[in-house]
C-alpha positions in Angstrom: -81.6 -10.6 -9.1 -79.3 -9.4 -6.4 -76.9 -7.4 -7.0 -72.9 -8.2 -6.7 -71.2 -5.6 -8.4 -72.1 -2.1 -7.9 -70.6 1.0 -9.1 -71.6 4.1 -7.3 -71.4 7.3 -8.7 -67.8 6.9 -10.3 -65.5 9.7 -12.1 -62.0 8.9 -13.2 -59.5 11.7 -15.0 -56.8 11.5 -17.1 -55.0 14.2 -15.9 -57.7 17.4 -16.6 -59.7 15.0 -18.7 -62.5 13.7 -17.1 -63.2 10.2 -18.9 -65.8 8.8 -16.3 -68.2 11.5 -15.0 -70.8 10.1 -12.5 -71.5 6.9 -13.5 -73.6 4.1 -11.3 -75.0 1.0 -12.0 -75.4 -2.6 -10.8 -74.3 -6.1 -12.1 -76.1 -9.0 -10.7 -74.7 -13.1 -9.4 -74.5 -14.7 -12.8 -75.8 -12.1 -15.0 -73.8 -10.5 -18.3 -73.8 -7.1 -18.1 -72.6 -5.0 -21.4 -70.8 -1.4 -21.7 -71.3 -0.2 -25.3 -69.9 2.7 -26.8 -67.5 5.1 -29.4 -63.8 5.2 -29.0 -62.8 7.5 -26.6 -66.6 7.6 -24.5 -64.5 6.2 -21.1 -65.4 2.3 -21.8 -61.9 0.8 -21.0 -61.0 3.5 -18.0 -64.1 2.7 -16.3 -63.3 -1.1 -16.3 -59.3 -0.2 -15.3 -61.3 1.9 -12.6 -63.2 -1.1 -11.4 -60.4 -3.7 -11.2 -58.0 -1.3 -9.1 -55.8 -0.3 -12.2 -56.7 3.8 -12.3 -57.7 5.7 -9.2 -60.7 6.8 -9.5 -61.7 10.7 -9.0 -64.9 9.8 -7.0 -67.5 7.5 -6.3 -67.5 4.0 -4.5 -67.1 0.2 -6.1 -68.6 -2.3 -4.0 -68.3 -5.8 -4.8 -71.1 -8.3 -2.3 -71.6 -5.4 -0.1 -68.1 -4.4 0.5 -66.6 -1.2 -0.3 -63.7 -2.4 -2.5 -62.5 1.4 -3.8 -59.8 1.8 -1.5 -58.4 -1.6 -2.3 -54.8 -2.6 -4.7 -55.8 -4.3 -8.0 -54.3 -7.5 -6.2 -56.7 -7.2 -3.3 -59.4 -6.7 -6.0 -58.2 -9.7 -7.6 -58.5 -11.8 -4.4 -61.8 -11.0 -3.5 -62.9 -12.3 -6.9 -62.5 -9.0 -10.0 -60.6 -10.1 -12.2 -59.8 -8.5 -15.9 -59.0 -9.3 -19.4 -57.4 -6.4 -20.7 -57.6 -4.9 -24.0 -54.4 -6.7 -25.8 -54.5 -9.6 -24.1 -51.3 -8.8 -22.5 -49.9 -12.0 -22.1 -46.0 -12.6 -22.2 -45.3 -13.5 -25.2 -41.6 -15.7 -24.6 -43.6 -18.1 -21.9 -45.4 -21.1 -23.1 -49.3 -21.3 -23.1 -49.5 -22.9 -20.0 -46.9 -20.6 -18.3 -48.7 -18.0 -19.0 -51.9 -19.7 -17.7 -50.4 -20.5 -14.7 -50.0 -16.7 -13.7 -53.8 -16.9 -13.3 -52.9 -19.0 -10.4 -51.3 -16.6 -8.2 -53.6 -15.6 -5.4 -56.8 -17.4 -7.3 -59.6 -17.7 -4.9 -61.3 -21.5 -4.5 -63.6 -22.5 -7.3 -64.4 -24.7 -9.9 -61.6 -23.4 -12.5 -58.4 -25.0 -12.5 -55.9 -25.8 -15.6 -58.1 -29.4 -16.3 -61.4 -27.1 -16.5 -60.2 -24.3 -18.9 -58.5 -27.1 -21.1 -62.1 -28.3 -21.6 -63.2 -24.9 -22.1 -60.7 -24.5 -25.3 -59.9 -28.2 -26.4 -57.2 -27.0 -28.6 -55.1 -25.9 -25.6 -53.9 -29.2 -24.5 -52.2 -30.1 -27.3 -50.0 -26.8 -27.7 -49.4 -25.9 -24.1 -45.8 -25.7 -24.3 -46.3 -23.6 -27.5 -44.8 -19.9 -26.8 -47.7 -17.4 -26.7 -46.1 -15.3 -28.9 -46.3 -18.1 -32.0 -50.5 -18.1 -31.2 -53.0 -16.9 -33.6 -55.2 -13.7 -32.2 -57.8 -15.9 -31.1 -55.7 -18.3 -29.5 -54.1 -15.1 -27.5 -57.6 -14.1 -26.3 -58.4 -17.3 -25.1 -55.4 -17.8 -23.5 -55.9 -14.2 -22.0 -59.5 -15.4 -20.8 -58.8 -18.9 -19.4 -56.0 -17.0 -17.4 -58.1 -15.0 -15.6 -60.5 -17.5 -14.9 -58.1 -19.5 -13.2 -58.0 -17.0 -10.8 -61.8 -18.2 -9.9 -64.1 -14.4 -10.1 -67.0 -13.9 -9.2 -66.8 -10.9 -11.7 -65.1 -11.2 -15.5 -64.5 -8.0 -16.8 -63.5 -8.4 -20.7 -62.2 -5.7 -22.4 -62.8 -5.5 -26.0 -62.3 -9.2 -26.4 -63.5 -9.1 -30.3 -61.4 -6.5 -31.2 -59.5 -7.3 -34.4 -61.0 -10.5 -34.5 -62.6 -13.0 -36.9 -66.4 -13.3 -36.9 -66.6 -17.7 -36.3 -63.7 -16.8 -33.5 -65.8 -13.6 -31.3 -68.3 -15.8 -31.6 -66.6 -18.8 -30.3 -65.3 -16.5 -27.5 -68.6 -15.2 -26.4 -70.2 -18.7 -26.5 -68.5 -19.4 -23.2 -70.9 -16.5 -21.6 -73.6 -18.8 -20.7 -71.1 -21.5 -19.0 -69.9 -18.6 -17.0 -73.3 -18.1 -16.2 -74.0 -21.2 -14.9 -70.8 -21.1 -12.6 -72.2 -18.4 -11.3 -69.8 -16.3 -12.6 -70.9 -12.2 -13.4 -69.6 -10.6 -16.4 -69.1 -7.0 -17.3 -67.9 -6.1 -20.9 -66.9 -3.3 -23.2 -68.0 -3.7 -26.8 -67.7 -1.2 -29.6 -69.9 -3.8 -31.7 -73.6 -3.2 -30.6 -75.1 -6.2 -32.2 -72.5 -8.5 -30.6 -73.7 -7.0 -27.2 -77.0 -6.9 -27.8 -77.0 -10.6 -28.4 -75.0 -11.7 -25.4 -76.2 -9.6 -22.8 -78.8 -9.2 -20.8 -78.9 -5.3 -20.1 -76.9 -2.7 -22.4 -75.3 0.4 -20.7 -73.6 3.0 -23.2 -71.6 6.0 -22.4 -70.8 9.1 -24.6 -68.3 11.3 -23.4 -67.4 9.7 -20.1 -71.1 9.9 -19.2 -74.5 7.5 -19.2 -76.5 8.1 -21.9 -79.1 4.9 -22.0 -79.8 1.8 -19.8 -82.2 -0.9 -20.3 -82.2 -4.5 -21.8 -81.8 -5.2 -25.9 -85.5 -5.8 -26.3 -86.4 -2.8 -24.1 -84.7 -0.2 -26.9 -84.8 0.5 -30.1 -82.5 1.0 -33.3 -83.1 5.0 -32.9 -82.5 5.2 -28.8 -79.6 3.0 -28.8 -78.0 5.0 -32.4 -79.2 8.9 -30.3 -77.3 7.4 -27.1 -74.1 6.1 -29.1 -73.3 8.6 -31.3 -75.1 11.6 -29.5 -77.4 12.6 -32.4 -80.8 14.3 -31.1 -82.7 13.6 -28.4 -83.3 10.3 -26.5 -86.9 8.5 -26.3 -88.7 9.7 -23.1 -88.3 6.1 -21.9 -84.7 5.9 -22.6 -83.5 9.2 -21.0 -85.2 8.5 -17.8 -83.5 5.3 -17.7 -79.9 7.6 -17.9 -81.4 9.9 -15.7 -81.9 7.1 -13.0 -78.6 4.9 -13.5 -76.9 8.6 -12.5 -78.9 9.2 -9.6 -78.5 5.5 -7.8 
């Protein structure tokens, strides 16, 4: 698989906090990648890090073999990163399709426009001059979701999306994965629920502390590895930690 996003070595601070420290890996053309972790372990920074929304401290982001780190979150956007925040944060006094249309600004050629996300969610149609603000949570997040893919990425990066959500709707959400997939389209997400990312994904990357503590794919790991790396109780696997070890050293 080769590799279109890469993160090199990044650090980001908040203020004398560090909340990245050192952290690489790889995402490959197509492929969904999964950041798992606690509150607080540097999940949501490192994506704001990524899509040109917090300066990062050190390291590089490449995106196709360009160095991207220098770039605006708009220039980011352009060459095809393109985030769904924690929140949603949509405008809650335009309509549904107002606010999809802001995914339009600056969207790169591709095969998502306002007809193809309206087949994605089938619902939309219908209530697209509804006000986002009278939507249910669901309805926000995929509004939040078809907005950014109408700015056509070659990288997702979807922040908590299941947060606060019902079980039937994350899991209508992350059924979507696999068409994204076959678009071509990478995804990177942060997930606090480990079994949700465990299903969807194909590797697992989880952070304690701003830092790497395991890397490898679901069926590589076990319950014990995965539980020592989240929460930081005793000591990893062999196998495990010399996965960590690596991912910091690329």
């Amino acid at each position: 698989m080769s590799d279109l996003l890469c993160v090199e070595r990044l650090s980001a601070h908040h203020g004398q906090l560090a909340a990245v420290q050192q952290v690489s890996f790889s995402v490959g053309l197509a492929e969904t990648y999964a950041i798992i972790g606690a509150n607080g372990a540097g999940k949501s920074t490192l994506l704001r890090s990524i899509a040109g929304l917090h300066r990062p401290s050190a390291g590089r982001v490449v995106l196709d073999g360009l160095d991207v780190t220098a770039q605006s979150a708009e220039r980011r956007l352009r060459a095809g990163i393109a985030l769904v925040p924690e929140g949603r944060r949509l405008f809650p006094s335009l309509t549904v399709e107002e606010n999809l249309l802001v995914g339009t600004y600056r969207a790169r050629p591709g095969p998502f426009d306002l007809a193809a996300v309206y087949e994605l969610f089938d619902w939309m149609p219908a209530r697209r001059r509804q006000r986002a603000a009278q939507l249910s949570g669901g309805e926000q997040q995929a509004v939040a979701i078809s907005r950014a893919l109408l700015s056509n990425p070659r990288v997702l990066l979807l922040d908590e999306v299941s947060l606060g959500l019902a079980p039937i709707v994350v899991e209508r959400i992350y059924a979507l994965l696999p068409r994204l997939g076959n678009e071509g389209v990478a995804v990177l997400l942060v997930e606090q629920d480990v079994s949700q990312a465990m299903r969807v994904a194909g590797r697992l990357h989880c952070l304690l502390e701003g830092r790497t503590t395991l890397v490898g794919a679901p069926h590589e790991l076990s319950r014990h590895e995965i539980e020592a790396a989240y929460f930081g109780t005793g000591a990893l696997q062999p196998a495990a930690a010399l996965a960590a070890h690596d991912a910091s050293k690329e």
